[in-house]
C-alpha positions as CSV (number, residue, x, y, z in Angstrom):
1,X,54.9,6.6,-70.4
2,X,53.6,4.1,-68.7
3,X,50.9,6.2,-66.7
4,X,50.3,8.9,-69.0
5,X,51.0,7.7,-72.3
6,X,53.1,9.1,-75.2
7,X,51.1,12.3,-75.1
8,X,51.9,13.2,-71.9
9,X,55.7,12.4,-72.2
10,X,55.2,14.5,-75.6
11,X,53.9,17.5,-73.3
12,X,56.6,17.3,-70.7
13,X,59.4,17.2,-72.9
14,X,58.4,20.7,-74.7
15,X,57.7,21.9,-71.9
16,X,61.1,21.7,-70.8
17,X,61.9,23.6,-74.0
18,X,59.8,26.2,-73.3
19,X,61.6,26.0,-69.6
20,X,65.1,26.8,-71.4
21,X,64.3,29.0,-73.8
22,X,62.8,31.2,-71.4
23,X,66.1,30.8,-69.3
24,X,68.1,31.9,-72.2
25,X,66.5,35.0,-73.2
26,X,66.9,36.5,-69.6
27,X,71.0,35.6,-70.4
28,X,72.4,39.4,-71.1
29,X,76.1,39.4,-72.9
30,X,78.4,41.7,-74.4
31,X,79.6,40.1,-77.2
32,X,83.5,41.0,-78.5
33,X,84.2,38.7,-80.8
34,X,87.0,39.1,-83.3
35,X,86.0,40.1,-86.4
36,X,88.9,39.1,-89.4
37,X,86.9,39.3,-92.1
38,X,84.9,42.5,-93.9
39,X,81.3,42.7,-94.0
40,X,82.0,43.1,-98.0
41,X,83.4,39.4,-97.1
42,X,80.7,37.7,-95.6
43,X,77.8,37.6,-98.2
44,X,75.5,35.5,-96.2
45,X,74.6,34.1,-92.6
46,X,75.9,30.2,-94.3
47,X,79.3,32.1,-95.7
48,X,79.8,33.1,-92.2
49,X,79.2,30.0,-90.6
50,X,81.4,28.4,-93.2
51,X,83.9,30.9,-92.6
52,X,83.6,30.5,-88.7
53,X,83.7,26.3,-89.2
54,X,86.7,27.2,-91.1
55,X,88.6,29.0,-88.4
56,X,87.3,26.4,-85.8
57,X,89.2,23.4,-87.8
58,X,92.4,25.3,-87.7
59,X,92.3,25.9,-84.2
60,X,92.0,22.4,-83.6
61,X,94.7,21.3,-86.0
62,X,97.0,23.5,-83.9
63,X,96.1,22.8,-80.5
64,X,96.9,19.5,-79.4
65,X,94.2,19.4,-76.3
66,X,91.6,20.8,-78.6
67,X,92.2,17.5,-81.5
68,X,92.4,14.9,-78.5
69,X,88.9,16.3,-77.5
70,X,87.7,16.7,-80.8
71,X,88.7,13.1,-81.5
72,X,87.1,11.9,-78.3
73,X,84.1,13.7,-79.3
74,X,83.9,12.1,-82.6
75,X,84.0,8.3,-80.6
76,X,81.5,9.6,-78.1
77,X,79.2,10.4,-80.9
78,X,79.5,7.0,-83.0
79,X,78.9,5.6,-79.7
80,X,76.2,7.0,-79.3
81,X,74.2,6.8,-82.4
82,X,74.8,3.1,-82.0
83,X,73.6,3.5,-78.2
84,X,70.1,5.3,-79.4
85,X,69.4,3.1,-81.8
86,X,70.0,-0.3,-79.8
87,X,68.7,1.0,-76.2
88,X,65.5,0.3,-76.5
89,X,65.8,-3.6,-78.1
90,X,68.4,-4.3,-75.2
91,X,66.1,-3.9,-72.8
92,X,62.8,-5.3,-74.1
93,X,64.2,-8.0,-76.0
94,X,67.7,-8.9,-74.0
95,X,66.9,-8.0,-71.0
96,X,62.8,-8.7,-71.7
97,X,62.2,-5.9,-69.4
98,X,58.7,-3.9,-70.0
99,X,57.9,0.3,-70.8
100,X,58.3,0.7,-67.4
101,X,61.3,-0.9,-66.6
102,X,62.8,1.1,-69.2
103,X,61.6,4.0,-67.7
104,X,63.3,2.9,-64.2
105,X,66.1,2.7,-66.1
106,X,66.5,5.9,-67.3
107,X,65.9,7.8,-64.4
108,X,68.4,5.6,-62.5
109,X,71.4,7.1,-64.2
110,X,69.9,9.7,-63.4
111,X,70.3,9.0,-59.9
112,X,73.9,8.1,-60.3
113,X,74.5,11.6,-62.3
114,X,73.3,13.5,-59.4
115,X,75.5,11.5,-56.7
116,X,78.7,12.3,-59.4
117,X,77.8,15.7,-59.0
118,X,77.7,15.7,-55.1
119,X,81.2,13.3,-55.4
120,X,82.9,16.1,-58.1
121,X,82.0,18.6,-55.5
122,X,83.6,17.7,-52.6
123,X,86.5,15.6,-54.5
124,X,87.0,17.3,-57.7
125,X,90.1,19.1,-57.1
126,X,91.7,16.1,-55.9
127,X,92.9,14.4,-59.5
128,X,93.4,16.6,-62.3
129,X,90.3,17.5,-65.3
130,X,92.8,15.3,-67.6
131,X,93.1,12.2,-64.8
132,X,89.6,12.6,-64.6
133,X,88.7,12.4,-67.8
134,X,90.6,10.2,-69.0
135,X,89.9,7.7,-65.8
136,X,86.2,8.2,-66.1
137,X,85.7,7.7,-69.4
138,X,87.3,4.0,-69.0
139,X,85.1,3.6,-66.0
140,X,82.0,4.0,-68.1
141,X,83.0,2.1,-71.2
142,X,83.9,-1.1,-68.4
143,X,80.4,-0.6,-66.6
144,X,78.5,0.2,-69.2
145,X,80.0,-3.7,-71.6
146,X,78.7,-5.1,-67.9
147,X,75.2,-3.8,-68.3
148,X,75.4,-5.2,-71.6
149,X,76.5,-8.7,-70.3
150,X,74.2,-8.8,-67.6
151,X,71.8,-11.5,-69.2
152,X,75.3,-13.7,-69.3
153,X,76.1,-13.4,-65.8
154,X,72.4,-14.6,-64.9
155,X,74.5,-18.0,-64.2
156,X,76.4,-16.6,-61.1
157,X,73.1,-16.3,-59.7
158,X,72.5,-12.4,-60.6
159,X,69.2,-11.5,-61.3
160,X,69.9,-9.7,-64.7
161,X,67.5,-6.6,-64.1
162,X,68.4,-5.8,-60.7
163,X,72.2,-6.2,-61.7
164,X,71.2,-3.9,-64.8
165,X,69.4,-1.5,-62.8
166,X,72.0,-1.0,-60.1
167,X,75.0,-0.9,-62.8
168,X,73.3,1.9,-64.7
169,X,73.4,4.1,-61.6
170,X,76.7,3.5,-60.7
171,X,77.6,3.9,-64.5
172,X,76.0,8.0,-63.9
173,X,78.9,8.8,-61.7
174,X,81.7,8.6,-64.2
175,X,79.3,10.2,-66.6
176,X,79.5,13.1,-64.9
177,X,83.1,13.2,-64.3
178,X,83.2,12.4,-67.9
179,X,81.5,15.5,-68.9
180,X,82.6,18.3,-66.1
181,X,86.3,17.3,-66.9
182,X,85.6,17.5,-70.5
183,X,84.2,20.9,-70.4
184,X,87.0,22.4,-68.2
185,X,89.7,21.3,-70.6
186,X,87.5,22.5,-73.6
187,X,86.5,25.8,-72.2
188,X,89.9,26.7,-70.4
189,X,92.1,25.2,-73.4
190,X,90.6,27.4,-76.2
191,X,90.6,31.1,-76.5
192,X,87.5,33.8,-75.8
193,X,87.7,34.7,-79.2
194,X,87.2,31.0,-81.0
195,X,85.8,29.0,-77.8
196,X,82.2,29.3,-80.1
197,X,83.9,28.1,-83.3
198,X,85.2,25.4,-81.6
199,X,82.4,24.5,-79.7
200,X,80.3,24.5,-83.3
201,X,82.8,22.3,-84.5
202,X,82.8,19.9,-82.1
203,X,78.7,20.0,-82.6
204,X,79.0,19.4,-85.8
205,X,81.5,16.6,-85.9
206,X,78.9,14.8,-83.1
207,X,76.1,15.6,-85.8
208,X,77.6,14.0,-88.2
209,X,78.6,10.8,-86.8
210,X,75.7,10.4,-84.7
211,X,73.4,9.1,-87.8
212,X,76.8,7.1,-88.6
213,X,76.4,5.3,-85.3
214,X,72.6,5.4,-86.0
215,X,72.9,3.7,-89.6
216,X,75.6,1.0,-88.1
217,X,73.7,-0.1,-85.7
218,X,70.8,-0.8,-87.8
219,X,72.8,-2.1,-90.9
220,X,74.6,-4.7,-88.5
221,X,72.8,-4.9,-85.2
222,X,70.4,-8.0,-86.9
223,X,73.9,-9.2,-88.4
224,X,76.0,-9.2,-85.4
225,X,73.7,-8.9,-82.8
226,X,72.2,-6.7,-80.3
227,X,74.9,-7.0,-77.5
228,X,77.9,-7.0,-79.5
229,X,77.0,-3.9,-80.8
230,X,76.5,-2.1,-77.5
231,X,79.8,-3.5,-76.5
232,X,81.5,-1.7,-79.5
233,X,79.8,1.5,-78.0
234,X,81.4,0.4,-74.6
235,X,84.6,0.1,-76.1
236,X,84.9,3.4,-77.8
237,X,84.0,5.4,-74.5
238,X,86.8,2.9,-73.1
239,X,89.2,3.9,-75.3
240,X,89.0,7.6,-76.0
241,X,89.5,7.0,-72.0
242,X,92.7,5.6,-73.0
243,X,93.7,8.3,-76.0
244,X,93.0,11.0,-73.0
245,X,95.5,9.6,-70.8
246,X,98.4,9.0,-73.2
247,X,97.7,11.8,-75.9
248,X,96.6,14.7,-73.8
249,X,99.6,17.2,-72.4
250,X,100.5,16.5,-68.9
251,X,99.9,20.7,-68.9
252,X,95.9,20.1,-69.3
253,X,96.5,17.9,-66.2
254,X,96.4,20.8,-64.0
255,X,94.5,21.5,-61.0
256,X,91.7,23.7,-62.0
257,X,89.4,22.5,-59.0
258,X,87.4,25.7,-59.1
259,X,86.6,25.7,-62.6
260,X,85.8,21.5,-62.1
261,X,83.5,22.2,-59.4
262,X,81.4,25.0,-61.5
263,X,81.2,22.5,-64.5
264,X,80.4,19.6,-62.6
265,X,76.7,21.2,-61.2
266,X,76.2,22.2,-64.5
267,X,76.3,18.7,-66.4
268,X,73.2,16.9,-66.8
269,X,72.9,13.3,-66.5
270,X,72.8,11.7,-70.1
């Protein structure tokens, strides 16, 4: 942004579009999904989806692991509508921090995503995906209410973009065990046959709430204030962290360390 302008930053990011969808079409798949209902049945592409969404909600109803994460889900998006709405005016106006500085700060959780990774890697199978989830998803909501606070602790003598800066790289390793834990309990607690329904669901629930987070945020963020508002987002990555550890089945706590390790290369970086 700052070197090329908006039109290059425009240009990069479809080109990493073009990147992945390329990608994509070289996946090949045998598909063997169940089929309950008739083609007769199914009068449209929507009625299916409706149909699928359907199935998808009753899954989760009856799996316990599946409404935890659905649940977490649902916080995670909130959180994050009121993140993408309030990002920007925390740094320029809080932290009074410029484009680029912005920029730096981006790419350094970035930074902290990638050393996750390397940490999930070699210690992944240590703790279980459900520890891990639960554990890291506190870790974030704590770190991330201290990036919020950093102009306050200015009078211990911290300079509040350095402290900022480091923070949000630190705040990138329990991001990624966040997310690698979260996929290996979605992926290995649902069934071949609904794992997409579910997924949709889940994608849908987050779509729905994200503008939610999005419209709270702007509604109260001039009534309550910038920070306090990025602390509720803090606090409800905090505790779904909580809900993981006292709702989930100890029997989702199990070692899967291969599975872990697979997921946790795959996660980006938020």
């Amino acid at each position: 942004m700052a070197f090329g302008g908006l039109g290059a930053v425009a240009v990069a990011d479809a080109a990493t579009y073009l990147v992945g969808g390329l990608l994509i079409a070289l996946i090949t798949v045998t598909s063997r999904t169940e089929q309950k209902e008739s083609e007769a049945e199914i009068s449209s592409a929507w009625s299916r989806v409706w149909l699928e969404w359907r199935d998808g909600l009753r899954l989760v109803g009856r799996e316990r692991v599946i409404t935890v994460l659905l649940a977490m889900s649902a916080a995670f998006a909130l959180g994050e509508g009121i993140l993408g709405a309030l990002y920007v005016p925390f740094v320029t106006e809080v932290l009074q921090g410029s484009e680029l500085y912005l920029g730096w700060l981006m790419s350094a959780q970035a930074v902290g995503g990638l050393l996750g990774a390397v940490l999930m890697s070699r210690f992944g199978n240590v703790v279980t995906p459900r520890t891990l989830m639960g554990v890291s998803a506190v870790l974030f909501g704590l770190t991330d209410l201290a990036i919020w606070h950093a102009r306050s602790l200015e009078a211990l003598g911290l300079p509040p973009l350095t402290l900022a800066l480091v923070l949000i790289v630190l705040v990138g390793i329990p991001a990624t065990g966040l997310g690698a834990a979260f996929s290996t309990l979605l992926q290995s607690g649902t069934r071949d046959e609904y794992r997409g329904r579910v997924f949709g669901t889940l994608a849908m629930t987050q779509s729905l709430l994200l503008p939610v987070g999005i419209a709270l945020a702007g509604v109260l963020g001039e009534v309550v204030g910038i920070v306090p508002m990025l602390s509720l987002d803090s606090g409800l990555y905090a505790f779904a962290g909580i809900v993981a550890l006292v709702f989930l089945p100890r029997l989702a706590g199990e070692r899967t360390g291969a599975v872990l390790e697979q997921q946790t290369l795959a996660v980006a970086p938020e």
